[in-house]
DRENPA-3360 file (N, C-alpha, C; in nm, 2 decimals, always signed):
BEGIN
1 = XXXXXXXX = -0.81/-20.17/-8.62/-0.71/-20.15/-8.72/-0.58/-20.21/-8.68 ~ -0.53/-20.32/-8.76/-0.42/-20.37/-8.73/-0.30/-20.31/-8.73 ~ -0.27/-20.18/-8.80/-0.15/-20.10/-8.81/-0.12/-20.02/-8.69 ~ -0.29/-19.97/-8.63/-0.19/-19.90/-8.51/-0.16/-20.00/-8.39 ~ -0.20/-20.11/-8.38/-0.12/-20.23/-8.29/+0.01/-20.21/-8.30 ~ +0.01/-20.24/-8.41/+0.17/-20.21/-8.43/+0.26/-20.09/-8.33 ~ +0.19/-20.00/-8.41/+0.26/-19.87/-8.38/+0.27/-19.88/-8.20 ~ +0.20/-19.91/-8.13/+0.20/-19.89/-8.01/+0.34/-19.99/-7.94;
9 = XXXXXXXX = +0.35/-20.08/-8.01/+0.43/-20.17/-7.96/+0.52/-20.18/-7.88 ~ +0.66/-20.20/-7.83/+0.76/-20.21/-7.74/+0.78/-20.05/-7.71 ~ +0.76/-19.94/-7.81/+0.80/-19.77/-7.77/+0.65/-19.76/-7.67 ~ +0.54/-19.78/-7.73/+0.44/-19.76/-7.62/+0.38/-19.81/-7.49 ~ +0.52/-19.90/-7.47/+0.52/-19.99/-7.34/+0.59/-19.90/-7.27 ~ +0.73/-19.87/-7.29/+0.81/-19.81/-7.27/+0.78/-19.64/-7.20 ~ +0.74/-19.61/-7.31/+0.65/-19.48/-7.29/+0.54/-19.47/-7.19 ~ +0.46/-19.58/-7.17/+0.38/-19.58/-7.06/+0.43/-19.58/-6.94;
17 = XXXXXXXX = +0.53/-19.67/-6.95/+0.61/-19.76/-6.82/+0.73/-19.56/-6.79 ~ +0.74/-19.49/-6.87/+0.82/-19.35/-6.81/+0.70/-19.27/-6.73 ~ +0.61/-19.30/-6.80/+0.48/-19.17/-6.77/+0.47/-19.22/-6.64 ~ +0.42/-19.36/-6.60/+0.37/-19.41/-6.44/+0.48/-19.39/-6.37 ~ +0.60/-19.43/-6.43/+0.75/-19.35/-6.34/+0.74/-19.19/-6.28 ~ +0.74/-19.14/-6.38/+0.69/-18.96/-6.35/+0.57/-18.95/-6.27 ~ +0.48/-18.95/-6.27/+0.40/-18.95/-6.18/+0.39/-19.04/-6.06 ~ +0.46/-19.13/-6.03/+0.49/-19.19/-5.93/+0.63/-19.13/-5.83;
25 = XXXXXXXX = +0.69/-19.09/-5.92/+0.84/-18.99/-5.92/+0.75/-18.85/-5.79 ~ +0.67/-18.84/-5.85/+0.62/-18.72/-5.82/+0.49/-18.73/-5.66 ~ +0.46/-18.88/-5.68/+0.34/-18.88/-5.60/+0.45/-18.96/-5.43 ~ +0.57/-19.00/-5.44/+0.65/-19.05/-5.38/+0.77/-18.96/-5.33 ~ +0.79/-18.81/-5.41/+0.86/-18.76/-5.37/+0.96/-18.72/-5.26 ~ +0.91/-18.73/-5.15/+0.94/-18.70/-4.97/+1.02/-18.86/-4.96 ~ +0.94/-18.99/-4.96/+0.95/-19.11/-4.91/+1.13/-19.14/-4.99 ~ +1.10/-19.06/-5.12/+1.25/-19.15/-5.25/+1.36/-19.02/-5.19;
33 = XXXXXXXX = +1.30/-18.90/-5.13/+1.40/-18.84/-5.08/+1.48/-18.91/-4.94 ~ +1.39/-18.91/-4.88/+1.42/-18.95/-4.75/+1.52/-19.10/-4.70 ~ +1.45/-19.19/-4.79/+1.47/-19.34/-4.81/+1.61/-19.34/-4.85 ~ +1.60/-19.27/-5.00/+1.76/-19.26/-5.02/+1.87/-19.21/-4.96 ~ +1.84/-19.09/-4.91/+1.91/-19.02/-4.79/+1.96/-19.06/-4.71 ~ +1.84/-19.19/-4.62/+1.87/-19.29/-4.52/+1.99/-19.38/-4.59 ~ +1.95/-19.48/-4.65/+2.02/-19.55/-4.71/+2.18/-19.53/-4.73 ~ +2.20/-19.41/-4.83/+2.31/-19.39/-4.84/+2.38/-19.32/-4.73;
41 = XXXXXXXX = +2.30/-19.33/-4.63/+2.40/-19.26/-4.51/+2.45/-19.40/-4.42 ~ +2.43/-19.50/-4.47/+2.49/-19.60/-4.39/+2.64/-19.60/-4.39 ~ +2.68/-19.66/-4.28/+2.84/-19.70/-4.31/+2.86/-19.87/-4.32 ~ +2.82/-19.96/-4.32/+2.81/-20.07/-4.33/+2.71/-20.14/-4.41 ~ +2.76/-20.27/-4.41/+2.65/-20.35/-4.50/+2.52/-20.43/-4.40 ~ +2.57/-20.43/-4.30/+2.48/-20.45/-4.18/+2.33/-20.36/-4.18 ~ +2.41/-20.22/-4.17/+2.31/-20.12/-4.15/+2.26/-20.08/-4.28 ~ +2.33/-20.12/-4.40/+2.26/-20.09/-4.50/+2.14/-20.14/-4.54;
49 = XXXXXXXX = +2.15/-20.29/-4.47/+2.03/-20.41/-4.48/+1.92/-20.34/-4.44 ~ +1.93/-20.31/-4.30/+1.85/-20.24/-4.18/+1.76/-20.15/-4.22 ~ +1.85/-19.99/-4.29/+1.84/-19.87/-4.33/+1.69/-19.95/-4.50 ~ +1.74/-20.04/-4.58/+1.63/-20.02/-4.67/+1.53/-20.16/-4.63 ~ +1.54/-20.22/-4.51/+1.43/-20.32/-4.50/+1.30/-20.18/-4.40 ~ +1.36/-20.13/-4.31/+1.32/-20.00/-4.29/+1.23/-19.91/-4.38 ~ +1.31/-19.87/-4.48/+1.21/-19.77/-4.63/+1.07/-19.88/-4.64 ~ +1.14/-20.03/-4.70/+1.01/-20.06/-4.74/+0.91/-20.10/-4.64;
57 = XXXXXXXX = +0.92/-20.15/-4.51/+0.84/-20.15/-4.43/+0.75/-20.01/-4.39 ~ +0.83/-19.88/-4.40/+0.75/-19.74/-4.39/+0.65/-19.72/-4.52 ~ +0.71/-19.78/-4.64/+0.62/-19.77/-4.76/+0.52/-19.84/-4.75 ~ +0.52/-19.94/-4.72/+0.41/-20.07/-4.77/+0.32/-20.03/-4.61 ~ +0.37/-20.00/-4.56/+0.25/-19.95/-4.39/+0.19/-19.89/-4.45 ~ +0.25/-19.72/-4.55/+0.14/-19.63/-4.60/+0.15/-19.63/-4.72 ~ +0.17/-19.77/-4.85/+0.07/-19.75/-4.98/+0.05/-19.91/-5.00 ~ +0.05/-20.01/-4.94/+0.05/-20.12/-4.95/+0.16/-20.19/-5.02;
65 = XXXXXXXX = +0.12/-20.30/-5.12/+0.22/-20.41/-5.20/+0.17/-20.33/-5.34 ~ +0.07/-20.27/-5.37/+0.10/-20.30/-5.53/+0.16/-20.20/-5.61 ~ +0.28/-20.13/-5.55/+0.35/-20.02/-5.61/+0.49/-20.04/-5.54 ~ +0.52/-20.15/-5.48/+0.63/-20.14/-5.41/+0.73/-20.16/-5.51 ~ +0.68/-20.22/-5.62/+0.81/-20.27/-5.74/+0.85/-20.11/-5.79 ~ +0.77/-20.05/-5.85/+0.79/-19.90/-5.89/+0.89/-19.82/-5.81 ~ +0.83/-19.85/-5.67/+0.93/-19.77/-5.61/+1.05/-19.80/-5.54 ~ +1.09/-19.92/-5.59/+1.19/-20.03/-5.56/+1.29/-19.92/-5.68;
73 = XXXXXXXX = +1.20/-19.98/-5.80/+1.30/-19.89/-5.89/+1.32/-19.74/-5.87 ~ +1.24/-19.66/-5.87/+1.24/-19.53/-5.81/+1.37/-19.47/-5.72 ~ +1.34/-19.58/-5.57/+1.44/-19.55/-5.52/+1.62/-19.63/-5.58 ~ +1.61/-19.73/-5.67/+1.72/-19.76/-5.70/+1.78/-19.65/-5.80 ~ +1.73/-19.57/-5.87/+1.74/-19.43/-5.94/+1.78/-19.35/-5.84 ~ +1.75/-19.31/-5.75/+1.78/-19.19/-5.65/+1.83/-19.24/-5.58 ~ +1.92/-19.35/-5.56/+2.05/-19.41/-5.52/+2.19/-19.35/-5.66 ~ +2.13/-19.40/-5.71/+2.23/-19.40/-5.86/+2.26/-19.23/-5.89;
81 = XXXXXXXX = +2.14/-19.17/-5.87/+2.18/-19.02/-5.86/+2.30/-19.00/-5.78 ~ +2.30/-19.03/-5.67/+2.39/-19.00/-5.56/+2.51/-19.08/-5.57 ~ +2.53/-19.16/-5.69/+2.66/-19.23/-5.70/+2.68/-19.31/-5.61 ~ +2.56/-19.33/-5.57/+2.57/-19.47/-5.43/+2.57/-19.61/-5.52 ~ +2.64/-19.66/-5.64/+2.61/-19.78/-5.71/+2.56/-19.89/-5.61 ~ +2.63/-19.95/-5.54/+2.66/-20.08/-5.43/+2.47/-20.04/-5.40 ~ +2.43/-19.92/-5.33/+2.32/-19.93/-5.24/+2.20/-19.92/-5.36 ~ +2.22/-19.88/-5.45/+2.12/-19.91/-5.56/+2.12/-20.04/-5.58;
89 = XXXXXXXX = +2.19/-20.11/-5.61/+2.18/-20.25/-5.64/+2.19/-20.32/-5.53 ~ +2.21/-20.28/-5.45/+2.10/-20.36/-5.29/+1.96/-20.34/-5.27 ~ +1.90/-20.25/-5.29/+1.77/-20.20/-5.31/+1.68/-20.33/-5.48 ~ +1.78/-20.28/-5.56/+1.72/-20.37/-5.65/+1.67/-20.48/-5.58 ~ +1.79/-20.53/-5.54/+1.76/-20.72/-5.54/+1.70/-20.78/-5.38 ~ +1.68/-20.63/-5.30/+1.59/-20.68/-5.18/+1.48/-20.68/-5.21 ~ +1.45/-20.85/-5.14/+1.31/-20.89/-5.13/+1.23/-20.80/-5.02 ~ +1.16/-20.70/-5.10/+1.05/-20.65/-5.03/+0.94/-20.76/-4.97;
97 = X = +0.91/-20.67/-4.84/+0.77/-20.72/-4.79/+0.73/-20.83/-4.86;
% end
């Protein structure tokens, strides 16, 4: 049926792309605490490099590469929580693994 194509469209992308968040939110919980934690406890831009080439090296040891983008964003959210802007958008734009 061509109409519910429709309906699914850009909201049911969307909507899928929150659900795999939440459950990934949830299945990552300790790693987005901790990582963030680390992270925003730097005092420099040196150690900040350090502090998240560190996260993702401990992630990708224990879930591989194909969730690392997820939790790239994940943890750029649980930066942003903490009003860490600068270290969220360092996290963004590091090349993981």
């Amino acid at each position: 049926m061509p109409n519910e194509r429709k309906r699914g469209g850009k909201q049911g992308c969307k909507r899928n792309l929150q659900v795999e968040k939440t459950l990934y939110k949830s299945i990552y919980q300790i790693e987005l605490a901790r990582g963030s934690s680390y992270i925003a406890s730097t005092c420099s831009p040196a150690t900040q490099r350090i502090a998240i080439t560190e996260v993702f090296q401990e992630f990708h040891l224990r879930y591989g590469p194909d969730t690392v983008s997820i939790f790239r964003e994940l943890l750029a959210e649980s930066l942003r929580q903490r009003n860490n802007l600068p270290a969220a958008q360092a996290v963004l734009s590091f090349e993981a693994c």
